[in-house]
C-alpha positions as a Python dict, from the first residue, in 0.01 Angstrom:
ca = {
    (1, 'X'): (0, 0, 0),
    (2, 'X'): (246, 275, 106),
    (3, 'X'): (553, 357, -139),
    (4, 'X'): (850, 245, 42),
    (5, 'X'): (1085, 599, 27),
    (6, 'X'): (1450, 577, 98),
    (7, 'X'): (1572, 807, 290),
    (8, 'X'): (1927, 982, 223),
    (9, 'X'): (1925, 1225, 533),
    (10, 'X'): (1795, 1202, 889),
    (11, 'X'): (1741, 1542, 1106),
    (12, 'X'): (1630, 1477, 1481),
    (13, 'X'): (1516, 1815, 1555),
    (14, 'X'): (1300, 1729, 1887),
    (15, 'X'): (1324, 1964, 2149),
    (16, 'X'): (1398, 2234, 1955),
    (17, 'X'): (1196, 2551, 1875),
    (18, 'X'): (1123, 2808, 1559),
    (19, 'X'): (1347, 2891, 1433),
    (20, 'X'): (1588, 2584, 1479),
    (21, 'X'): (1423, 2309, 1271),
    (22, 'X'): (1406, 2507, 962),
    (23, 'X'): (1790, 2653, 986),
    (24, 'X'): (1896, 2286, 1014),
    (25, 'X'): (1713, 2182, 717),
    (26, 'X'): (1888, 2461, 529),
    (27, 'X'): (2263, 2343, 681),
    (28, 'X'): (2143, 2050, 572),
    (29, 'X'): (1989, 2040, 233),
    (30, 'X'): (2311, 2276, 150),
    (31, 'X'): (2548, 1987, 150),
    (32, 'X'): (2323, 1715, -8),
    (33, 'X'): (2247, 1675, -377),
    (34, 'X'): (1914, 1733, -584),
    (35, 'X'): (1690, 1390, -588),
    (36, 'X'): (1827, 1340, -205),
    (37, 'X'): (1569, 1277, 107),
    (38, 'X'): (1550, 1423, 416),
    (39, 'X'): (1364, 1343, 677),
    (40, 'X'): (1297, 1550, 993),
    (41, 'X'): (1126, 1437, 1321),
    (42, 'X'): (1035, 1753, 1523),
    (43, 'X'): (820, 1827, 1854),
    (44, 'X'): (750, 2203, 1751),
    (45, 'X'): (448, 2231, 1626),
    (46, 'X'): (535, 2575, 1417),
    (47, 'X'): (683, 2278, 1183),
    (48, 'X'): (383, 2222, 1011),
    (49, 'X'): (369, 2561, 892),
    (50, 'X'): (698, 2641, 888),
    (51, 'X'): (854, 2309, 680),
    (52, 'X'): (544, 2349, 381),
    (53, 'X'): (661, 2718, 374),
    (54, 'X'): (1036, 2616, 336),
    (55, 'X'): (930, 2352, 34),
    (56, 'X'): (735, 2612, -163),
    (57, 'X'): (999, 2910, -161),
    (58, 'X'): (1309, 2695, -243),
    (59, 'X'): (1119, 2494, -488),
    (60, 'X'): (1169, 2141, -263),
    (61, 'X'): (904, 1826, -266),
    (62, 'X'): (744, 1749, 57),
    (63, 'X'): (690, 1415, -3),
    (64, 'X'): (463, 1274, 305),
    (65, 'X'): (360, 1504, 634),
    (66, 'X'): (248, 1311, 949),
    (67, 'X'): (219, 1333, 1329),
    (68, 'X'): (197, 1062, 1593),
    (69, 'X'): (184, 1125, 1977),
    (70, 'X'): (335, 1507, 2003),
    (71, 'X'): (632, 1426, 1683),
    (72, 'X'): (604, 1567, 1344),
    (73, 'X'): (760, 1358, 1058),
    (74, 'X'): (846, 1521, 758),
    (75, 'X'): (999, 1328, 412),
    (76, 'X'): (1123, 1594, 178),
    (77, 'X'): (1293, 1580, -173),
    (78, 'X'): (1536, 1800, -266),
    (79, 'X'): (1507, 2008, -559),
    (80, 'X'): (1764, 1933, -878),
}
């Protein structure tokens, strides 16, 4: 059975290309507080290299990583 995770943040970044998605989640994630979830649905598929990338230099939790017809969901957990 899948954890339920709530989610604090939602970023609709389909339609829009590298670099876009991964600015947003910075302009983003710079206003929210650590423990806080984001999630981001993108169409680029640069995102799932580009969003793992963005977790492991600023020290953020990607918490699940899934696509479904052409959209890439993202949950992510920002760092304290």
């Amino acid at each position: 059975m899948s954890e339920s995770i709530s989610v604090d943040v939602s970023v609709d970044a389909r339609g829009l290309f590298c670099p876009e998605p991964v600015m947003m989640l910075h302009s983003h994630f710079r206003d929210m507080s650590g423990g806080q979830v984001l999630e981001l649905i993108a169409t680029d598929p640069s995102t799932t290299r580009d969003v793992p990338r963005f977790c492991q230099f600023l020290g953020h939790e990607l918490l699940r990583q899934t696509e479904s017809e052409g959209e890439f969901h993202y949950l992510l957990r920002k760092c304290e």
